[in-house]
N, C-alpha and C positions, 0 to 999 in steps of 0.2 A: 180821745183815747187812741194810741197808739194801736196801730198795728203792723206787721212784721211780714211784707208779701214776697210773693216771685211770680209774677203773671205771662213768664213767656216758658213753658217749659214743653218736650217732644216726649211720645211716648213711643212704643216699639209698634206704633201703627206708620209712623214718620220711618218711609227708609233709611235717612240719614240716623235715626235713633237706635238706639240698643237694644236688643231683647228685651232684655231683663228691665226695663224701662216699663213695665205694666201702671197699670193706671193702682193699682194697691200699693205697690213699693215706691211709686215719687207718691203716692201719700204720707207713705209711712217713714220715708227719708224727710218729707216738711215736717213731721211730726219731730222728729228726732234735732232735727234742725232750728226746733222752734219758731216758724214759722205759725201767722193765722192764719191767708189767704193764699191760695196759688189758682193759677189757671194754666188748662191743659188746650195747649193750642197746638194742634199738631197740622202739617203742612197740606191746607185746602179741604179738611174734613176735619167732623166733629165724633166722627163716628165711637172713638172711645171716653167720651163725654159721659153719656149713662154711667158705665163703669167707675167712671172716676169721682162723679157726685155720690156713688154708693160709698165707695172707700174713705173719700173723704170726711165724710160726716160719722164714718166708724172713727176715724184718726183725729178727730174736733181739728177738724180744719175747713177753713169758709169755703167754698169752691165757689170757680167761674169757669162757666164752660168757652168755649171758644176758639178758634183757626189763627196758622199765620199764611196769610192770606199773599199770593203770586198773583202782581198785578201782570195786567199786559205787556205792560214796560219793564215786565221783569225785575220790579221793586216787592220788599216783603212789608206787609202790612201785618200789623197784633190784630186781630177782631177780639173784643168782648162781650159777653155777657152775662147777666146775674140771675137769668133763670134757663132752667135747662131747654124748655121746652123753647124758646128763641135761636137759644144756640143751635138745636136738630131741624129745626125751620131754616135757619140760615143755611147748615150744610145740603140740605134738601133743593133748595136753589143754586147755590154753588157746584152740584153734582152736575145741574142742568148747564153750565157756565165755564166747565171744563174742555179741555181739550185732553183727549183719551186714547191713549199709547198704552200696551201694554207692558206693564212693568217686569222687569229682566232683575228678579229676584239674585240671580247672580253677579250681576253687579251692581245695581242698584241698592239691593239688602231687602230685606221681608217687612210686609208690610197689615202686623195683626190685628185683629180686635180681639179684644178680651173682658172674662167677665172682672167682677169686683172682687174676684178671690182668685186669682192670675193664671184661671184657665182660657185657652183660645177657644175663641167661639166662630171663628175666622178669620178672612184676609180679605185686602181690596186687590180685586183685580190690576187696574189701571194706576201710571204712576202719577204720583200725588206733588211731587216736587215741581212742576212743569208748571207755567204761566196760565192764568187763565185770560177767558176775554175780558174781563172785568179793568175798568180803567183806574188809574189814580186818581182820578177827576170825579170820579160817579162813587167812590168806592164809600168815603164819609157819610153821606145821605142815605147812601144804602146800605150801609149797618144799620145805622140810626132808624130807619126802619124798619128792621129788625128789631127795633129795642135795646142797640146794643153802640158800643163806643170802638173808634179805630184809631189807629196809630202808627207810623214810619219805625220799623223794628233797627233796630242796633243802625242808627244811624251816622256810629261811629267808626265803623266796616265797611273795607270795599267793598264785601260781598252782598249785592241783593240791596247797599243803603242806598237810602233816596236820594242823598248828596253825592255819593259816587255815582251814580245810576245821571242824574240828572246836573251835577255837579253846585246847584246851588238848595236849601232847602224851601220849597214851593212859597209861594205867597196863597196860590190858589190852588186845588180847595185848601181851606182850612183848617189846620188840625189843630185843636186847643192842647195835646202833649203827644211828644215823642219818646221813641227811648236809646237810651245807651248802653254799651254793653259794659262797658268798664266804667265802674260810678266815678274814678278818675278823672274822666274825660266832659265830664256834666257843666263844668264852667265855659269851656271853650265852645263847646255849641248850643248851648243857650244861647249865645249871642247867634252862634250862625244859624238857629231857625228863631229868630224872632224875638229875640231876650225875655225881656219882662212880661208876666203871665201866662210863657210858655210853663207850660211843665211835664219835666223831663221826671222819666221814670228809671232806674238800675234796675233791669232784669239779666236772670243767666242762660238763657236761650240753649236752657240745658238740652243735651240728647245724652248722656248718661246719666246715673244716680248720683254720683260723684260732684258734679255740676250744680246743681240746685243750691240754691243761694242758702248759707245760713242766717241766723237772726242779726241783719245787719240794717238795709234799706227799711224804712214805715214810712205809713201814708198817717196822718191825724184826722180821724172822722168822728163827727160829734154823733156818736151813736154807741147801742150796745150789739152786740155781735150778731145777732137777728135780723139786723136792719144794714149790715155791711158789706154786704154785694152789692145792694141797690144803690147805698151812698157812695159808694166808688164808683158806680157808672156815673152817677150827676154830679160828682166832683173830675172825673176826666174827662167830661162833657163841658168842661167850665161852669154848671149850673149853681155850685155850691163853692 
């Protein structure tokens, strides 16, 4: 079965993201866009995860909660997960794993949480963009401990990719897929991280509504729609 995702998208809790970017309207923009799965990964916190698993299951869209993750090295890593209660676990450690500035909402940009119906219920103090201690090297196992699957975000970008960061893609640790930002660009580095049995994801590492991928990129999971968070973590897992 076909299905039709965008697993990197920012919410208006990500400085770098829009207001208007609530965890209800990039539901309701997948919905619109036809889209089945998205995930809300906003920079080093999960915190409008809750929210966005309410909205989305009002909009019949699969959700996965999860972070893009600022290594040490100042590379962006995808986190995922298929159940919420990993993903607030994850951030809950991660919060412990920060390095904690406070954030200069005027330049930086505002940083909310909000419910499932796009009222604020808050803000984070401390800016979320910043590196944390967490390495490249520890970073796979310890999602995975979590329950949850990692990945080298837009590795086809100077900015924050692990090939500009480090200039070749790692042999160690191991990541079974990566992603790219422009599905264009997915033949040329397949090879440069490892060709065959890599697999490479097109996500829109949206930070506006605008942004978010429409019905183009699927993943094929032999399953019905109940069963497809799970089967995407153990297929980007390489398990399946």
């Amino acid at each position: 079965m076909k299905y039709y995702y965008d697993l990197h998208i920012h919410s208006c809790l990500s400085p770098c993201g829009d207001d208007d970017s609530t965890p209800d309207s990039i539901a309701g923009m997948g919905e619109l866009n036809g889209l089945d799965i998205m995930a809300l990964t906003d920079h080093n916190t999960a915190k409008n995860c809750p929210a966005f698993f309410r909205a989305a299951k009002r909009h019949g869209i699969i959700p996965l909660g999860g972070m893009e993750l600022t290594t040490s090295e100042d590379i962006h890593v995808v986190c995922l997960f298929d159940k919420l209660e990993n993903a607030m676990e994850f951030d809950r450690y991660i919060g412990g794993r920060r390095i904690l500035i406070k954030n200069r909402a005027d330049i930086f940009g505002n940083q909310l949480i909000c419910d499932d119906t796009d009222n604020i219920t808050g803000s984070e103090e401390h800016l979320l963009t910043n590196a944390t201690s967490v390495s490249l090297d520890e970073a796979p196992e310890l999602v995975k401990s979590f329950g949850g699957v990692c990945f080298p975000a837009h590795i086809d970008r100077q900015s924050n990719g692990v090939i500009a960061v480090l200039g070749v893609f790692p042999e160690s640790p191991v990541f079974t897929c990566a992603e790219v930002n422009n599905p264009d660009n997915a033949g040329k580095y397949a090879v440069q991280c490892g060709g065959a049995g890599k697999r490479l994801l097109a996500n829109s590492d949206a930070h506006y509504l605008w942004n978010i991928k429409e019905r183009g990129s699927f993943l094929e999971l032999d399953c019905e729609r109940g069963e497809a968070a799970g089967q995407l973590i153990k297929y980007l897992r390489g398990e399946i």
